[in-house]
N, C-alpha and C positions, 0 to 999 in steps of 0.2 A: 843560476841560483844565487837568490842575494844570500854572502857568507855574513852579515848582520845579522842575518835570523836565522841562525845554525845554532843549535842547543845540545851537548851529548850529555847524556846522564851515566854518571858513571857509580854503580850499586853493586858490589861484589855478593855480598848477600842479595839472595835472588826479589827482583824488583816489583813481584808480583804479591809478593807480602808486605808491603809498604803503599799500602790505597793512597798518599800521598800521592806518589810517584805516576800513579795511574791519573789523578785528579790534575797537577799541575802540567804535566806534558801531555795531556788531552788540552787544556786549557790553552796551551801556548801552541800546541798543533791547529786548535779553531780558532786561534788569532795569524793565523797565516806563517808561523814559526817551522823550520825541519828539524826533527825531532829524533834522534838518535838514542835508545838506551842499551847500557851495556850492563850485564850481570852474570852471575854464575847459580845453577841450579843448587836447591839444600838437599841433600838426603833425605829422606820422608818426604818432603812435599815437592816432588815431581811433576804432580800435577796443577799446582801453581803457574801461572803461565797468562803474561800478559799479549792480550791480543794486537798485532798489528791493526793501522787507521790509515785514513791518511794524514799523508804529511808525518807519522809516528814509524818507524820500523825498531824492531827489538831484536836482539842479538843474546845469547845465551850460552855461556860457558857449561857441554855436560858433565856432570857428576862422574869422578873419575875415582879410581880404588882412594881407600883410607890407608894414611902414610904417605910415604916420600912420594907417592903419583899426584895426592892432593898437593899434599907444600909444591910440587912442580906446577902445577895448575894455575895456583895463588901466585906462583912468579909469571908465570908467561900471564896471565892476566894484566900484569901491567904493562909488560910486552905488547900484549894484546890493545891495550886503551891508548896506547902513545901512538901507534902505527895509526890507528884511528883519527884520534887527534890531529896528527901530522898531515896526513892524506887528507881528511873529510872538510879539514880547517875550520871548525866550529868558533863562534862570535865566544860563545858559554860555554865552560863545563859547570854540570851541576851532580856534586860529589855529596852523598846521604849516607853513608857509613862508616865507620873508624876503620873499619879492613881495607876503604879505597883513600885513606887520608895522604899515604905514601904518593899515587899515583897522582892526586889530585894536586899534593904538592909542589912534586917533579911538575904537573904541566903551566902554573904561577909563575914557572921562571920562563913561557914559550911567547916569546913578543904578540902584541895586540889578541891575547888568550887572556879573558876574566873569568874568574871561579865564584859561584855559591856553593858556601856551605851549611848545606839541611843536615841540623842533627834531630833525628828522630828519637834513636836511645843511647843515652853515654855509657862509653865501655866501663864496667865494674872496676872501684877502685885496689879490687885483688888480684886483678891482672898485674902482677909486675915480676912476674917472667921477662924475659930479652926478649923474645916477639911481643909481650903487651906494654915492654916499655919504648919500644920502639913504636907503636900503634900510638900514645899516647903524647910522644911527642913529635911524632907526624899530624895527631891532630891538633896539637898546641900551634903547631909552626903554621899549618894551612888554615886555622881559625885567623891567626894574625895578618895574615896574607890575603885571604879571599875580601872581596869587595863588598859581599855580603854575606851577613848570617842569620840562618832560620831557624827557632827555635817555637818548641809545641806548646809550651804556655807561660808564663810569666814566671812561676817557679824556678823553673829548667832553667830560663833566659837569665836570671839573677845568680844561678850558680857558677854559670858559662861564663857568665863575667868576670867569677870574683877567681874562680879555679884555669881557668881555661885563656881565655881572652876579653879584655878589657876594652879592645880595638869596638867602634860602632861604624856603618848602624849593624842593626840587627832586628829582625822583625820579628813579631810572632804571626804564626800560623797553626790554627788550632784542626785538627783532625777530623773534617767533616767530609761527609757525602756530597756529594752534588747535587746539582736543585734536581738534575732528571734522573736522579736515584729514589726519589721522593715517591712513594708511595701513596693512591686515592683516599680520602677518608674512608676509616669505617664507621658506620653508626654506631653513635651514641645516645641518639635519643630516650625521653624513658619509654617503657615497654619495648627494650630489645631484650631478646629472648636471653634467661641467661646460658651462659655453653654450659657444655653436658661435661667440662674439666678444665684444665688448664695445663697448655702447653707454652712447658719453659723452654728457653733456648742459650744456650752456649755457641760462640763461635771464636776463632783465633788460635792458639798457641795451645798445647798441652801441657799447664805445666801447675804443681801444685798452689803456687802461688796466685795463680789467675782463676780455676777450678778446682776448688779443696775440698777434698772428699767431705766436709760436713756437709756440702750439698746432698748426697746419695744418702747418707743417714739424715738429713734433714725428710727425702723425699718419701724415706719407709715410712714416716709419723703419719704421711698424709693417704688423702681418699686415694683409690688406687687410677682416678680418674685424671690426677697429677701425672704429666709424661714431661719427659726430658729429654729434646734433642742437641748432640755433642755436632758439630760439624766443627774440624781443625785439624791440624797437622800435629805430626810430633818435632821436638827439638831435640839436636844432640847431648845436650844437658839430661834431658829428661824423654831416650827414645822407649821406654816401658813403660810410661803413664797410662797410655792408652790401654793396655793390657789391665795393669794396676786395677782400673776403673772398673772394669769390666771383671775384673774377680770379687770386685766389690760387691760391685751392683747383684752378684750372684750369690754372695754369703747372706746380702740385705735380704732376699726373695724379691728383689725390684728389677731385673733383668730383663722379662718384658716392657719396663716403662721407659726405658733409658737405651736412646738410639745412637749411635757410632754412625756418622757418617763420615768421607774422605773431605780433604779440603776441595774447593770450588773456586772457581774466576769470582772475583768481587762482584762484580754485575748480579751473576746468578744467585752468591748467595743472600743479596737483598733480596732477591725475587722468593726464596724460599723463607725466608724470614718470615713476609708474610702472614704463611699460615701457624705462624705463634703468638702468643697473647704477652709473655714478657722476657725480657732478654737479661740474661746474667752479666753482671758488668761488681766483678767483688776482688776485692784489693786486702791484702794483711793489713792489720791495725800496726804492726812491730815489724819494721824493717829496716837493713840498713842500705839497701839497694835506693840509688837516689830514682830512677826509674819508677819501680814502683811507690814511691814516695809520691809523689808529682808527677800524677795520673791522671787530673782532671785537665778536660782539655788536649792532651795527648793522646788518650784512647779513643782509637776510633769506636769501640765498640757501643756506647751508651748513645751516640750519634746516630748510625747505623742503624740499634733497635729504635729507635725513634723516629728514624724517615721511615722506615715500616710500620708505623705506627702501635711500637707495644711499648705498654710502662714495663719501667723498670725496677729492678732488683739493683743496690749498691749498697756498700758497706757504709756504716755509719761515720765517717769521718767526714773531718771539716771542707773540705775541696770539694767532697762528695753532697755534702747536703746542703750547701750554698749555691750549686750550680744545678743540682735535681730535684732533691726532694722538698726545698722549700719553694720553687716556682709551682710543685704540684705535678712532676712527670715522673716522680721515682718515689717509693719504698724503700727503709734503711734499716740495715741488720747489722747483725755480728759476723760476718763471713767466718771464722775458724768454727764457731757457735751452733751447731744444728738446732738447738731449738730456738733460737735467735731468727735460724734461716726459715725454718718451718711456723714459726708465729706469723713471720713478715708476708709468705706465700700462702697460711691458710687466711690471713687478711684479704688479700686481692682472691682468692678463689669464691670470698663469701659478698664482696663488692666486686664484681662484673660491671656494671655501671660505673662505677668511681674507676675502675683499671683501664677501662677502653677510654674514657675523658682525661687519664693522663698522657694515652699515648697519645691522643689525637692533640693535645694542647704540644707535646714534644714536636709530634707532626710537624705541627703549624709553623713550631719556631725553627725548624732546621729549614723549613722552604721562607722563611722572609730573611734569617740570619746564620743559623749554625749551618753554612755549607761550604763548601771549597771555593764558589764562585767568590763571595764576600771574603771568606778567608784572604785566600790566593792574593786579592786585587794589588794589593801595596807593591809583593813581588813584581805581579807583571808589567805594571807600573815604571818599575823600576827597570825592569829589562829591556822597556820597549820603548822609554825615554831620560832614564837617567835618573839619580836622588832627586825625591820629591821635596 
């Protein structure tokens, strides 16, 4: 086996919640690459779980008691990635989290071993605890050191700079699906029938920030023909939202409208995407989280409901309505706002016609440019002949 095209990924946060990770080491598996990723399970989303390919094997740290069996887990974990490294002798590691920054920096110092570093989300600047100031200048020192760095949009990539590392290149790579994630049109011609309601979709993270409850009091205003489906996980921040939601939805009288489903393999849940008409993709106006700041571009989600071809819902901000709503594939609200969210939805409920023509216009543009194939290319580029 040629050791050139050896690649380990190393994602301590489990690898299967980062469609990145699934998109780029598919990409470098169908360019003839071996392809190693290494991770550990999260609590609540279990069922997260990236599929073995070839040329792809995945490896999974399981979920082990809360306390000192975890902290031991998170030590032998680097345990775990060095022995690998060592043995497997990989060309790359490719390091995508602030909990693998330690390990990815220990392996910078391992002769003819190069590192990328994908930062997908920067760790909160309130972490500064002795484990998050350690995390923080592990990814200081690995940002400096790695050969490259990957950042989700230009925002992020100008903070990275001025906070973090100054060292180039640095590429962006924006949060897309793949072209055969892409979805067939639906019709849009006129005289298609209008639907008998509309079906909104949530997918991703459970947390208020990304799902705020003015949704569910947004959805009581509407016909009762408005349904809502939840597919996501919960996070340890926030492992009672799910619950939260759902005593909601039961105080509103909208309990039958509004569906709980578990998370899902990425694959599948474009497939069930599908059968919804527009995907929630809503951001706080007020935050001091640089993350959800500098969300366009980085979220996979508005992406996503668009290769499946549903328009979308997004919050009225500037990132948000220069990249969706003024090309014509999104509606723009007040996310905290219920009758902000309920104006925006009983619009597309009363244009059917106008709703199915944003998605299929989104369609379009994720299969000629918003995809990981385009994205990706500078990376692999890069991996597989050196600074372009």
């Amino acid at each position: 086996m040629d050791r050139a095209r050896r690649v380990l990924y190393v994602q301590y946060t489990n690898p299967a919640a980062y469609p990145p990770l699934e998109h780029s080491s598919g990409l470098l598996a169908d360019a003839g690459w071996e392809v190693r990723l290494l991770g550990a399970e999260v609590p609540g989303a279990e069922g997260l779980r990236l599929v073995a390919r070839s040329r792809r094997r995945v490896r999974h740290l399981p979920v082990w008691p809360s306390g000192w069996p975890d902290k031991l887990r998170y030590v032998w974990f680097h345990v775990w990635v060095v022995l690998w490294a060592l043995v497997w002798r990989p060309a790359w590691v490719y390091v995508s989290d602030p909990y693998a920054c330690a390990v990815g920096l220990l392996l910078t110092h391992v002769p003819g071993l190069k590192v990328v570093y994908h930062e997908h989300d920067a760790p909160p600047d309130t972490n500064t605890g002795p484990a998050g100031r350690v995390r923080q200048w592990a990814r200081r020192r690995l940002a400096a050191r790695a050969q490259l760095r990957v950042l989700p949009n230009e925002q992020r990539a100008l903070h990275f700079r001025q906070a973090v590392a100054s060292a180039s290149p640095t590429v962006i790579v924006w949060n897309c699906p793949s072209r055969g994630e892409v979805a067939p049109p639906r019709a849009v011609a006129a005289g298609t029938p209008r639907p008998s309601g509309l079906r909104l979709l949530y997918h991703g993270s459970l947390v208020p920030a990304r799902l705020p409850a003015s949704v569910l009091h947004a959805l009581a205003r509407l016909p009762e023909s408005v349904r809502l489906c939840v597919i996501g996980y919960q996070t340890l921040g926030h492992a009672t939202y799910r619950a939260e939601l759902r005593t909601l939805s039961r105080q509103l009288g909208i309990a039958e409208r509004v569906e709980f489903r578990a998370e899902m393999p990425h694959p599948q849940l474009l497939c069930e995407s599908r059968t919804s008409d527009v995907g929630l993709a809503l951001m706080p106006a007020v935050t001091d989280d640089h993350n959800l700041r500098w969300m366009p571009g980085a979220s996979n989600k508005p992406f996503d409901y668009l290769a499946s071809g549903l328009a979308l819902l997004v919050s009225d901000l500037p990132g948000w309505r220069e990249l969706f709503v003024e090309p014509g594939y999104a509606v723009a609200c007040s996310a905290e706002d219920p009758t902000s969210v309920a104006a925006a939805l009983a619009w597309l409920l009363e244009h059917p016609q106008e709703m199915r023509s944003m998605g299929e216009r989104g369609r379009r543009r994720v299969e000629w440019e918003w995809n990981y194939e385009t994205q990706f290319a500078p990376v692999l580029d890069w991996l597989q002949t050196g600074p372009c």
